[in-house]
C-alpha positions in Angstrom: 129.4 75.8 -55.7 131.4 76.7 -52.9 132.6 73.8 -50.7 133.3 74.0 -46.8 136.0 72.6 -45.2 133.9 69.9 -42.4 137.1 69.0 -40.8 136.5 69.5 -37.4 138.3 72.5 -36.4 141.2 72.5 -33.9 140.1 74.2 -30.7 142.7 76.0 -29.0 143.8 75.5 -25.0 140.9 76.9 -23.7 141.9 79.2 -20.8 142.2 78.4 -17.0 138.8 80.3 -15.2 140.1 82.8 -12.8 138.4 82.2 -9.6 137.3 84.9 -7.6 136.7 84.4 -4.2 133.2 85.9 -2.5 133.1 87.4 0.6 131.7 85.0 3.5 127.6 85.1 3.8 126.7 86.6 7.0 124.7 84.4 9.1 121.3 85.4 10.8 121.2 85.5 14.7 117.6 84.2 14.5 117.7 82.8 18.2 118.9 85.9 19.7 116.2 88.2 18.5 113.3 85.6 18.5 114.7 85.3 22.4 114.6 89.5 22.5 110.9 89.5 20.9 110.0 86.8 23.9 111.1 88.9 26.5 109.2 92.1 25.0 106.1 90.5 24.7 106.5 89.3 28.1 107.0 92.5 29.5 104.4 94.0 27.4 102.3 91.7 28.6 103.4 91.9 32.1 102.8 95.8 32.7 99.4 95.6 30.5 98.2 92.4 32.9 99.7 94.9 35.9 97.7 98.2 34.6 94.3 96.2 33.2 94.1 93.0 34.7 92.6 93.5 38.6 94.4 91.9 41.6 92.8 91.7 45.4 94.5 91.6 48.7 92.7 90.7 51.3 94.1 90.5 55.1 91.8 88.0 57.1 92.1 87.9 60.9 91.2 84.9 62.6 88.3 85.0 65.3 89.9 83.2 68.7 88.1 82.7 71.9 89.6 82.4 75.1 89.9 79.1 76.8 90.2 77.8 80.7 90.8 74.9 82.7 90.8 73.8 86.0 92.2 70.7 86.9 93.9 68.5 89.3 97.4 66.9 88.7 99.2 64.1 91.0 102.9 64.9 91.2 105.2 61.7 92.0 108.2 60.6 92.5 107.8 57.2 91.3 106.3 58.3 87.9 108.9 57.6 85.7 107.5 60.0 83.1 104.4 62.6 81.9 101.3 60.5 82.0 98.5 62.8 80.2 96.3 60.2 80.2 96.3 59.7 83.9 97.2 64.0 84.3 100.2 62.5 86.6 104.1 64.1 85.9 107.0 62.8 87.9 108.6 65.0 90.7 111.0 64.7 93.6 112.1 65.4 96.7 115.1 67.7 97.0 116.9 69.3 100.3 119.4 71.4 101.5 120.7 72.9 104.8 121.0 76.9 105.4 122.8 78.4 108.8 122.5 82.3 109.6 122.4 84.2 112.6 120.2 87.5 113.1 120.0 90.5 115.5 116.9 91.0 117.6 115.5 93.5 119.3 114.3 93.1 122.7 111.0 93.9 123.5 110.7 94.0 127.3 111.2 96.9 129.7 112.2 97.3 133.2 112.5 100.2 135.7 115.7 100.1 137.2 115.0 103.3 139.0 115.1 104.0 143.0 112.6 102.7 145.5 110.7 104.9 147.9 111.1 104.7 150.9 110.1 106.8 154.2 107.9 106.5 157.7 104.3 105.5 158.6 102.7 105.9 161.6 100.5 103.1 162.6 97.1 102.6 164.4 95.5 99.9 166.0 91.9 100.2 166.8 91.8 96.7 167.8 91.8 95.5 171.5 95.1 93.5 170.9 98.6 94.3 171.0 100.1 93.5 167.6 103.5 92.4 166.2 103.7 92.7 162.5 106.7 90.9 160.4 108.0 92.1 157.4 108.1 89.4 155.5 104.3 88.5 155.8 102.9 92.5 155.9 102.0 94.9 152.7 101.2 98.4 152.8 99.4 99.3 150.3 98.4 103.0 148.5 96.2 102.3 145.4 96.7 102.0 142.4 98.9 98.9 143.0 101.4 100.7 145.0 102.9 98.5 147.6 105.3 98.6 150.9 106.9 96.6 153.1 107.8 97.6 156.2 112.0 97.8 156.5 111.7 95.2 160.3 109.4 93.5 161.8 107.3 95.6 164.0 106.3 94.5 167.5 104.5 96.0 171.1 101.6 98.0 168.7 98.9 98.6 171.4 95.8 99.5 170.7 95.2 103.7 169.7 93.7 105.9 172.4 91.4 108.6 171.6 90.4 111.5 173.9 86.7 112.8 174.5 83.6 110.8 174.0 82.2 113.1 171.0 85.1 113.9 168.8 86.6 110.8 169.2 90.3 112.9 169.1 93.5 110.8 168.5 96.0 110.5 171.3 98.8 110.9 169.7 101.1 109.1 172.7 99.2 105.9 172.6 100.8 105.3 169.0 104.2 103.8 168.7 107.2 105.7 166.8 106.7 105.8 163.4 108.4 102.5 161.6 110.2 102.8 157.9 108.6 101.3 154.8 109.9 100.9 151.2 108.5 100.6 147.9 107.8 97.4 146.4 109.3 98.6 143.0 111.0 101.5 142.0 109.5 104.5 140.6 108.3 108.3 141.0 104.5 107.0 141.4 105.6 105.7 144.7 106.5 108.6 146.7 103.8 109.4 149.2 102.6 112.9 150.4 102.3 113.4 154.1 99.3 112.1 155.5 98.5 109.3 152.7 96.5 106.2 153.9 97.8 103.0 153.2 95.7 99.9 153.9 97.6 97.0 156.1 97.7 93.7 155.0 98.7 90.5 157.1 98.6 86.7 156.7 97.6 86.3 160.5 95.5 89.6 161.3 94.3 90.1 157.5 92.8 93.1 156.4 90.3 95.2 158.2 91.5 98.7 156.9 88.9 100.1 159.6 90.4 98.2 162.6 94.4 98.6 161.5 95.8 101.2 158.7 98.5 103.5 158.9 99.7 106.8 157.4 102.4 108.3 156.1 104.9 110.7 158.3 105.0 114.3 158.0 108.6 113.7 155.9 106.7 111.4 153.1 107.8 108.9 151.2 110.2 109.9 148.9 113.4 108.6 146.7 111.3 107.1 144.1 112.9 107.5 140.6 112.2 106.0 136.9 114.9 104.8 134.8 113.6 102.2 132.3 115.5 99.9 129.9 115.0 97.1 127.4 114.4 93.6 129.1 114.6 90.3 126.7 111.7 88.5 127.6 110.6 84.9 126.2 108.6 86.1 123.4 111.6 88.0 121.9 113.2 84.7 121.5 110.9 82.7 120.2 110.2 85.7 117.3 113.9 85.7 116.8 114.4 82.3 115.8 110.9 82.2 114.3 112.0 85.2 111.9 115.8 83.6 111.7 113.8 80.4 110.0 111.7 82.3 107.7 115.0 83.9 106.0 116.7 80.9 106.3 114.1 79.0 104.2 113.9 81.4 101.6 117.9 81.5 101.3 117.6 77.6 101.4 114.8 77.6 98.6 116.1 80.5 96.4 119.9 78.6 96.4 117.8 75.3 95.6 115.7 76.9 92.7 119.3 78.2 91.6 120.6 74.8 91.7 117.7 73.1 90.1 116.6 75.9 87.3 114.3 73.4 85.8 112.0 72.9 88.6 109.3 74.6 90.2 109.0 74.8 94.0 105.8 76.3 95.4 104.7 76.9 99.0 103.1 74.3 100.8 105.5 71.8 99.8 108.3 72.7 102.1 109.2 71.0 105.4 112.1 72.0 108.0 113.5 71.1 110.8 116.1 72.7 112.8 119.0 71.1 113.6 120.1 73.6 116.1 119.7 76.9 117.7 120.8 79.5 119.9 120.5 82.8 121.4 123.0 85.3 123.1 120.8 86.0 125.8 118.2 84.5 128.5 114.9 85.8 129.4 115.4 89.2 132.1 118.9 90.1 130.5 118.9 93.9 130.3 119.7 94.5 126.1 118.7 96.4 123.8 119.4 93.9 121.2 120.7 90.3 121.2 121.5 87.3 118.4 119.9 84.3 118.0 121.4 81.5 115.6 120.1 78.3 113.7 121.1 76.0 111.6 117.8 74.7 109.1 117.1 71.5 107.0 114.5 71.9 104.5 113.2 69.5 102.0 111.0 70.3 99.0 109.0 68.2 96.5 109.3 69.7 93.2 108.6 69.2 89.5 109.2 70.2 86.2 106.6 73.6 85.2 106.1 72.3 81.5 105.6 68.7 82.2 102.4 69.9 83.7 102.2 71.9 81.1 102.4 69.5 78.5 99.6 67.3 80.9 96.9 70.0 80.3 97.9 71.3 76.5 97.3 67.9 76.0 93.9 67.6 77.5 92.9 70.8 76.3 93.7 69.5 72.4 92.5 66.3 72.8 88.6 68.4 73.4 89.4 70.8 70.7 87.0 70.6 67.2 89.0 70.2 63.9 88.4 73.7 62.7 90.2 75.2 66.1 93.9 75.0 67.2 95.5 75.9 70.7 97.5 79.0 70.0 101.2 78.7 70.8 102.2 79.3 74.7 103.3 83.2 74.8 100.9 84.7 76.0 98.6 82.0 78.1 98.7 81.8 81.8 99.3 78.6 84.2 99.0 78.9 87.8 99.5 75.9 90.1 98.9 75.4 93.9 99.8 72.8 96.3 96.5 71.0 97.3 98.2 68.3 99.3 101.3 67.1 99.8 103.3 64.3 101.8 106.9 64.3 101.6 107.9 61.4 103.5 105.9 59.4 100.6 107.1 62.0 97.6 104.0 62.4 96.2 101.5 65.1 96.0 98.0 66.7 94.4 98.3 69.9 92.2 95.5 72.8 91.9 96.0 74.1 88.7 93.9 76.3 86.8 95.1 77.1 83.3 94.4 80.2 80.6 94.9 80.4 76.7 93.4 81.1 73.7 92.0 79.2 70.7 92.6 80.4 67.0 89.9 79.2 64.0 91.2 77.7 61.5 91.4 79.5 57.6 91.3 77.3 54.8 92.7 79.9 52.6 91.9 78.0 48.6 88.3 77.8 49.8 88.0 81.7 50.9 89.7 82.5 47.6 87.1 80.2 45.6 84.4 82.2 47.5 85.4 85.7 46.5 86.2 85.2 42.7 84.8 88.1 40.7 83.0 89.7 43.8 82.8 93.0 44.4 84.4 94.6 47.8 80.7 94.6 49.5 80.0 91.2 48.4 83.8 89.9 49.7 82.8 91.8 53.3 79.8 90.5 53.6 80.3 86.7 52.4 83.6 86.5 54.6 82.1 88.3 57.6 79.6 85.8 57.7 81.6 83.2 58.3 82.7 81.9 61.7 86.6 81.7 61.4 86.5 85.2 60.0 86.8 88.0 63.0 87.9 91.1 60.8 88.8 92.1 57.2 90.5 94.5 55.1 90.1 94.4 51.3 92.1 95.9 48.5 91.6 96.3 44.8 94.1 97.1 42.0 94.6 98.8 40.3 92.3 101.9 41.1 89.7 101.4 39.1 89.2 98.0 39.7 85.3 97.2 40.6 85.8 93.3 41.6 88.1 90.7 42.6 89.8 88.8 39.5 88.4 85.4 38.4 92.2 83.8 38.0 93.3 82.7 41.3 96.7 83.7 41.0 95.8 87.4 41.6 93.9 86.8 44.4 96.3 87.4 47.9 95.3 86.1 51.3 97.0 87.1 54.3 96.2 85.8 57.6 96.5 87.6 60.8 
């Protein structure tokens, strides 16, 4: 039988393992794609929503209606501030003096011309002899043409006449003839030969059949025109009337430059002139003369938009919630003087006031209201509605048949 050797057997060194080093595992940028996939889908999404789902704009404009009033507002200079309540604003009185001097033209003429003069021959049909003065006789021709004589006159007897039918002149009863001149100079008084003048005289009278005379065979002649301007009383008193006229408005233009902030209106204004002057008297012969003055003028004024503010106020206070004032530009105030006193600085303001009144849109409920309507149903549900005064609708894309049912799509713009 063949034995075996059960010693254990004698294993030799075993060998060191030569390790082998593997190359590092590559690690997975999950995050980084998963984000890339995200922003695909998104964008898919994005243009498919864009090109299928619909979208509306609609532009809404809101009715308005005008709006006036008319109302009265006390201006004072003890109101310490705007009282809307009461429609009273504070004001005051303001002044300042303006000096100027102006050129005027004179108005007034006068005839500086030669007076007529020449001789009359006189008759006396009266049964007296006559003396006749110069200072209390007038020859007159017509026409308001009238002569004195040059000297007194005296020893007129009475005027023959010769033959009992015709009643002829004789000439040698009548005195020489006596000079006369002209009243006032002028071509209208020179007299043709022969003229009849009528004799006027405080103690004989007038009896032009009883006592005339007429003019000499030479005439009366030497009567020439030569006019120029005469300042005459009226001339003044326009002067300084228009000299205060341009000094007010230089007064009120440099106060409204001063005080930018305040309004001054007509009928508020006092002056008083201080002094005044002119260059010449009533008769002087000018063409043109100066008058000068020196004006005070006081003013009450007040601040435009406080009295603005006074009837915005009222107007608002009147207004229904689903209107609103519409912002200044554009509305009209115009304010008058009704009364005013400025010794008590206080005074009553017309004022009459224009704007315009905007309905409000409530733009969630109109885009409640048109969810999934079509463009005629959009018209005629928001046309039908009192806020609503015009509309424009538009539907994307193209095709699109009816606003969208998410609200997000649905654009309101309001005009």
């Amino acid at each position: 039988m063949r034995s075996f050797d059960i010693r254990p057997r004698q294993n030799p060194r075993p060998a060191q393992p030569i390790k082998l080093e593997a190359p590092p595992r590559q690690r997975r940028s999950w995050p980084k794609i998963l984000l890339v996939l995200v922003l695909l889908a998104g964008f898919g999404i994005g243009i498919f929503g864009f090109l299928i789902l619909p979208e509306a704009q609609l532009s809404v404009t809101a009715r308005t209606e005008p709006v006036t009033r008319d109302l009265e507002v006390q201006v004072a200079a003890s109101q310490s501030a705007v009282d809307a309540a009461a429609l009273a604003v504070p004001g005051r009185v303001i002044e300042d003096e303006a000096s100027g001097s102006k050129k005027v033209s004179a108005t007034g003429s006068k005839n500086i011309g030669a007076k007529a003069s020449g001789f009359v021959k006189i008759y006396n049909f009266s049964k007296n002899t006559l003396i006749l003065r110069s200072q209390t006789t007038t020859l007159t021709a017509g026409n308001g043409r009238a002569y004195v004589l040059a000297q007194d006159v005296s020893g007129i007897r009475p005027t023959a006449v010769i033959g009992l039918a015709d009643q002829e002149i004789d000439e040698t009863s009548l005195i020489a003839p006596v000079p006369v001149i002209a009243t006032g100079p002028g071509e209208e008084y020179n007299l043709a030969k022969g003229t009849r003048l009528e004799i006027r005289n405080e103690a004989f009278g007038s009896n032009p059949k009883t006592l005339y005379a007429l003019v000499a065979d030479d005439g009366v002649t030497g009567g020439t025109t030569k006019s120029v301007k005469v300042v005459t009383d009226a001339d003044i008193v326009a002067g300084q009337k228009a000299l205060s006229a341009e000094l007010l408005e230089t007064a009120r233009a440099r106060l409204a430059e001063k005080q930018s902030d305040v309004k001054l209106l007509d009928g508020a204004f006092t002056t008083e002139v201080s002094g005044q002057a002119s260059s010449a008297t009533t008769g002087h012969e000018l063409a043109e003369f100066e008058v000068t003055q020196k004006l005070k003028v006081r003013a009450l004024v007040f601040a435009e938009g406080d009295v603005r503010q006074v009837i915005l106020s009222r107007v608002k206070r009147l207004l229904a919630e689903s209107k609103v004032l519409k912002d200044e530009q554009g509305d009209r105030l115009e304010c008058q003087w009704r009364s005013a006193d400025l010794a008590a600085g206080m005074g009553m303001l017309s004022c009459h006031y224009e704007g315009e009144i905007v309905y409000r849109v409530d733009e969630g409920l109109l885009v409640s209201r048109v969810k999934g309507k079509s463009v005629d149903e959009i018209r005629e549900l928001l046309l039908s509605r009192p806020e609503v005064a015009d509309l424009e609708v538009k539907l994307l894309p193209f095709w699109a048949k009816s606003a969208p049912q998410y609200s997000k799509r649905i654009t309101i713009e309001i005009k």
